[in-house]
C-alpha positions as CSV (number, residue, x, y, z in Angstrom):
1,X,11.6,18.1,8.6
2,X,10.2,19.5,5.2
3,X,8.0,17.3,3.2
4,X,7.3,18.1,-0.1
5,X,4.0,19.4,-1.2
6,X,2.1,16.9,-2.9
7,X,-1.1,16.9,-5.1
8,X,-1.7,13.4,-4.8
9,X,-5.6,12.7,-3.4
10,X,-4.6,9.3,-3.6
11,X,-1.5,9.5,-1.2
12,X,-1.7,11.4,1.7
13,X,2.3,11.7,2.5
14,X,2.3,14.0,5.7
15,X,-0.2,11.9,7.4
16,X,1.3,8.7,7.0
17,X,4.9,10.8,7.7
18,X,3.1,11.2,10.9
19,X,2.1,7.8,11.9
20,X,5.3,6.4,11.7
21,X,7.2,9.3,13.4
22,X,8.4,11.2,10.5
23,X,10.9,8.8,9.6
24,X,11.7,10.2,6.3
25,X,13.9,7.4,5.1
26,X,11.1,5.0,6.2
27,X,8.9,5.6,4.5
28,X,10.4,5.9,1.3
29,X,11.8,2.4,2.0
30,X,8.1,1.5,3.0
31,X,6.6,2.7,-0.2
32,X,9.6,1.3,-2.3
33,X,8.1,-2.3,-0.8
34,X,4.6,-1.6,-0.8
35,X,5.4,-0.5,-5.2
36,X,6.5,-4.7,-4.7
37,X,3.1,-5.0,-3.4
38,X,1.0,-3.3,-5.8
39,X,2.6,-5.0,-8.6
40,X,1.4,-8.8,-6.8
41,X,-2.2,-7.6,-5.8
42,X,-4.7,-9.8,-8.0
43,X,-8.8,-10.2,-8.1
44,X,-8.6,-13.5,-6.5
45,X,-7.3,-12.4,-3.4
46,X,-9.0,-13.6,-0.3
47,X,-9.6,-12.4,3.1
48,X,-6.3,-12.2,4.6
49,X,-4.7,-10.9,1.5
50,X,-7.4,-8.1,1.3
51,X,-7.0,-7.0,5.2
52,X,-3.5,-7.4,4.8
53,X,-3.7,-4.8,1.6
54,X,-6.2,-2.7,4.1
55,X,-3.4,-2.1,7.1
56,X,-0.6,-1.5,4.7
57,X,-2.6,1.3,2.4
58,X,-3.9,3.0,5.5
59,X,-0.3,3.0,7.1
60,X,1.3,4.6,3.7
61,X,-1.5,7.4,2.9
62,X,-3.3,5.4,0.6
63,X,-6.5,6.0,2.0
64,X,-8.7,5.1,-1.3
65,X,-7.6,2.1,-1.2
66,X,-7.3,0.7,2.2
67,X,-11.3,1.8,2.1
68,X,-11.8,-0.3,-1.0
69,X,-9.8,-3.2,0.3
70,X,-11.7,-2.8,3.6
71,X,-15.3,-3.1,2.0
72,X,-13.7,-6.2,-0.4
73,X,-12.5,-7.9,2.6
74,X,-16.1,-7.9,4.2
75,X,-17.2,-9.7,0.9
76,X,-15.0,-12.6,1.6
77,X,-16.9,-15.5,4.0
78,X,-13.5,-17.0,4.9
79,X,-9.9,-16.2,4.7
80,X,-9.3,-18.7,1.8
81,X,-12.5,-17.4,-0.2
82,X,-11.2,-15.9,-3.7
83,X,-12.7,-12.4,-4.1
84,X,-15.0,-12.1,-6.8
85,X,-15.9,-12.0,-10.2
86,X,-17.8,-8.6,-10.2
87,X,-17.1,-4.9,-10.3
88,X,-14.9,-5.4,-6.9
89,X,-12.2,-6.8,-9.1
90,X,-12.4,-4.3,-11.5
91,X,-12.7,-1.4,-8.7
92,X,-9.6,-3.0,-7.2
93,X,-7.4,-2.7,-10.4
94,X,-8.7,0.5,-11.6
95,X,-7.6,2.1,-8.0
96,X,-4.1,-0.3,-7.8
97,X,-3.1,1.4,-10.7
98,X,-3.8,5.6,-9.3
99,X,-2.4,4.1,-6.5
100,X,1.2,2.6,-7.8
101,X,1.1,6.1,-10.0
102,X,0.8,7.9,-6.7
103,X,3.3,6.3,-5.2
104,X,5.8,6.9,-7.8
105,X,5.2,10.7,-7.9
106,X,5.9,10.4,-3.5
107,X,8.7,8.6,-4.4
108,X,9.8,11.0,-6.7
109,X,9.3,14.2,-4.3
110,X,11.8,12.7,-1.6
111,X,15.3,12.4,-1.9
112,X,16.2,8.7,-1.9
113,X,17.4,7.0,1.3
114,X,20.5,6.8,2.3
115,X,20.1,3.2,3.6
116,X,20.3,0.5,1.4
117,X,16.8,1.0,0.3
118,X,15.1,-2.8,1.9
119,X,13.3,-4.0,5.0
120,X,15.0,-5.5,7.9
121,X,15.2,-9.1,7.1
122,X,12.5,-10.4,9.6
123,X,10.1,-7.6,8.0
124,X,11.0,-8.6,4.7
125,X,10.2,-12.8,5.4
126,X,7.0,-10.8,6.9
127,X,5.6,-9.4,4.3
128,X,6.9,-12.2,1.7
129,X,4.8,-14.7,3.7
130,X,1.2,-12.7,2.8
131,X,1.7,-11.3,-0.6
């Protein structure tokens, strides 16, 4: 399979292509949904949200921010805790938005999916039930 060459530092297609078998249609489905994602992610996210946001960048190429996410989690005492009120939150919206730009441009470098572009249904009630 041929994957576009991208210059996005923020995405790193191929390897993410990799880690989930080079399933093509996949991952554009999986960065259709994580697009969703971006659009919900908010400075008062806790723990859960913030390791949930880690797993989910790291899986898709998005490096940058599953790092950031990482280091905001570890700021959190508990699961419920709302992040914070400093330059975390600020760091976090500044790289959500490179990030959803990234995305777009991936998106835009693959040829769309010939599935109906949306999760399984059990994935989808998944990843409704944390973001």
């Amino acid at each position: 399979m041929v994957v576009p060459v991208l210059k996005s530092t923020v995405i790193s297609a191929q390897e993410a292509l990799d880690r989930i078998g080079g399933m093509q249609s996949l991952y554009v489905i999986l960065l259709q949904e994580f697009l969703l994602d971006l659009d919900r992610v908010v400075p008062e996210y806790g723990r859960l949200q913030m390791h949930t946001l880690k797993g989910t960048a790291a899986t898709l190429g998005a490096m940058e921010l599953s790092v950031l996410a990482f280091e905001l989690e570890q700021r959190c005492k508990g699961p419920a805790d709302a992040l914070m009120k400093d330059t975390g939150a600020t760091q976090l919206q500044a790289l959500v938005a490179l990030t959803r730009v990234a995305v777009q441009e991936v998106l835009a470098s693959f040829e769309k999916p010939t599935s109906t572009g949306r999760l399984p249904e059990s994935l989808q009630q998944s990843r409704d039930t944390v973001f």
